[in-house]
DRENDO-478289 format. One record per atom (N, C-alpha, C): residue in three letters; z, x, y. Coordinates in steps of 0.001 Angstrom, whole numbers, plus 500000, padded with zeros to 6 digits. Layout:
! residues N
alaZXY/...
//
This chain:
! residues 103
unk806674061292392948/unk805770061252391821/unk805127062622391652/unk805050063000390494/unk804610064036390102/unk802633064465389809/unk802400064808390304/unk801031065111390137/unk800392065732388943/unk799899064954388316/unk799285065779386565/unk798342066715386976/unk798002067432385974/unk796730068527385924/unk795651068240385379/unk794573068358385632/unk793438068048385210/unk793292068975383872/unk794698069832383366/unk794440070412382008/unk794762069728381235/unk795395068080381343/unk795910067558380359/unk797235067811379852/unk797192067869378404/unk798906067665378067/unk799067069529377939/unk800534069293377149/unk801250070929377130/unk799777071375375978/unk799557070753374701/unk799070071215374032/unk797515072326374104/unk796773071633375467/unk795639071681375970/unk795583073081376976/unk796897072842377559/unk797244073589378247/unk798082075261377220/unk798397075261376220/unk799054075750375627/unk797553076993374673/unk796895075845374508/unk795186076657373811/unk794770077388374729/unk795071076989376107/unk793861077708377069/unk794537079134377175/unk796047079121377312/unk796774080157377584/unk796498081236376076/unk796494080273374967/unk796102081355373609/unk795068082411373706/unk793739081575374598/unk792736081918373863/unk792695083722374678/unk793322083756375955/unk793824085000376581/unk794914085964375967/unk795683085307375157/unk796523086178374597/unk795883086703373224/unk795293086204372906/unk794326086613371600/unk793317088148372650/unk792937087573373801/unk792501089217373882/unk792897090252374134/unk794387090111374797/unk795393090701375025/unk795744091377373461/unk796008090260372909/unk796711091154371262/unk795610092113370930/unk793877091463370900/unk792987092495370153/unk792967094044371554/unk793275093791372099/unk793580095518373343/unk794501095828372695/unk795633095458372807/unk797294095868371599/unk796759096810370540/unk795507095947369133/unk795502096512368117/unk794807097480368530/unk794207098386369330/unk793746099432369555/unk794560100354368889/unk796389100402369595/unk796629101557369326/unk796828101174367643/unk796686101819366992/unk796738101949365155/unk798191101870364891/unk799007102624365360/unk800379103094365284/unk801023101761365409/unk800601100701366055/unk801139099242366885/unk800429098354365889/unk799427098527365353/unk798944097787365063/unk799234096699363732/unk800374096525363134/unk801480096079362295/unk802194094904363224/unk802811095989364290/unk803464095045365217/unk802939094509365855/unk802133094479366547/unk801036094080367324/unk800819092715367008/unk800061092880365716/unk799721091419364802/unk800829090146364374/unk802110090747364156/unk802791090033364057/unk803577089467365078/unk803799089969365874/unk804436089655367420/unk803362088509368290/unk802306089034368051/unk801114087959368251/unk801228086754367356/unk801515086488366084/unk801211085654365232/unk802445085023365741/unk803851084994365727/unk804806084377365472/unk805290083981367542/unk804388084475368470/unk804852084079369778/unk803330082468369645/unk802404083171368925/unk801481081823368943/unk801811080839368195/unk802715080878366690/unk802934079770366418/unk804324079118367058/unk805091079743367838/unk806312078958368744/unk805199078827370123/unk804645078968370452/unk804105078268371959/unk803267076570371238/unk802743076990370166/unk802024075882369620/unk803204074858369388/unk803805074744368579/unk804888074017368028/unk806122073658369288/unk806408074313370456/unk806718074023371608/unk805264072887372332/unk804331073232372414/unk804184071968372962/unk803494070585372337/unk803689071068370950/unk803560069923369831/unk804762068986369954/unk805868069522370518/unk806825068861370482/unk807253067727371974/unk806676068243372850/unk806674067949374078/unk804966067722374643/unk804237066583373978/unk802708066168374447/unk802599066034375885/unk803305065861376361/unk803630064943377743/unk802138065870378905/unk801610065015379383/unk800780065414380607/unk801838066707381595/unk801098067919381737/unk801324068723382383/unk800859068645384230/unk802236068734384526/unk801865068710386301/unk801384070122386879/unk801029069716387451/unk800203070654389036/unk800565072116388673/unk802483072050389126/unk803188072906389005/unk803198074361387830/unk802932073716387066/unk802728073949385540/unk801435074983384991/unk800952073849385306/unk799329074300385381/unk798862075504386107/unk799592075369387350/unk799120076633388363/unk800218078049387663/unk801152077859387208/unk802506078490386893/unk801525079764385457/unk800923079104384641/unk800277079203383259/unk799296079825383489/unk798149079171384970/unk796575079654385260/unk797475081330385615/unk798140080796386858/unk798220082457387431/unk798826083693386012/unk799520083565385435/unk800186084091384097/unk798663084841383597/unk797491083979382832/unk796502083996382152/unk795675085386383346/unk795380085126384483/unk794881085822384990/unk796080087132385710/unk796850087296385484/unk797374088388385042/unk797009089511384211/unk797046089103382946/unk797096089593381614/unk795328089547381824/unk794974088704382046/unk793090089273382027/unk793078090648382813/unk793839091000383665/unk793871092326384625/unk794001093012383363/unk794894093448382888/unk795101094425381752/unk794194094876381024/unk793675096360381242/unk793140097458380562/unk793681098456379228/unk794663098908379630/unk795663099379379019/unk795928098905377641/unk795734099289376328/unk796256099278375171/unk798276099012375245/unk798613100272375653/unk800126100239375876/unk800775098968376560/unk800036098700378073/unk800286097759378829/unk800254096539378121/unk799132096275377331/unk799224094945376575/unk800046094915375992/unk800592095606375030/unk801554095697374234/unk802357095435374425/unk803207095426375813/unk804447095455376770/unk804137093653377204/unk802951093616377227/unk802845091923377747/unk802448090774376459/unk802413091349374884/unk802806090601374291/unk804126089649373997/unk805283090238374452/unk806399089140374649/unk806587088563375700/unk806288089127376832/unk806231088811378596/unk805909087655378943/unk804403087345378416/unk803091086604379233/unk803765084936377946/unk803747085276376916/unk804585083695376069/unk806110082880376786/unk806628084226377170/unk808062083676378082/unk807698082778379499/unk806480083820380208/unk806200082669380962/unk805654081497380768/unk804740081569379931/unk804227080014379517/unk805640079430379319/unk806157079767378210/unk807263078734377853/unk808297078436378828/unk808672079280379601/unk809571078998381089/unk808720077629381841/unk806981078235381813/unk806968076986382607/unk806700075549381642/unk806651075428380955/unk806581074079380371/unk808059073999379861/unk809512074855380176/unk810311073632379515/unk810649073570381063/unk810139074243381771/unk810993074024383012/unk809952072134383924/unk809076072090383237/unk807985070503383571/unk809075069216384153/unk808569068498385045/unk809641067743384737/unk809249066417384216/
//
């Protein structure tokens, strides 16, 4: 038996991971030059993480949860304008690795 998370489903779990990548993207728009891409690379990895776990509600296990927390506090490390930038496609792959990988 699988052990749930006290974060609830993918969806719950899917906001908490946003609300970090939203500060991640606003470090991104620093640089000006990025800042086109920046916004849109942000916009279109948040509406596929949303709609990924709109599709899959299911209670998120342990596994998951810890997989997503550690990810989030990653990317909170990040200072770096450039660096963020580099972890706007990065830090969504892991979320999404770990929720299709849920069982």
């Amino acid at each position: 038996m699988t052990e749930t998370s006290p974060a609830g489903t993918a969806p719950a779990l899917v906001e908490r991971a946003l609300e970090s990548y939203q500060a991640l993207t606003e470090l991104g728009e620093r640089i000006e030059d990025e800042w086109q891409y920046v916004t849109d690379l942000s916009a279109a990895w948040s509406a596929e993480l949303r709609q990924l776990a709109a599709a899959d509600p299911r209670p998120v296990d342990a596994a998951t949860e810890d997989a997503v927390s550690a990810a989030i506090e990653e990317i909170r490390l990040i200072e770096d304008p450039h660096r963020a930038i580099d972890w706007l496609s990065t830090f969504p792959q892991i979320v999404r690795l770990a929720l299709e990988g849920r069982p």
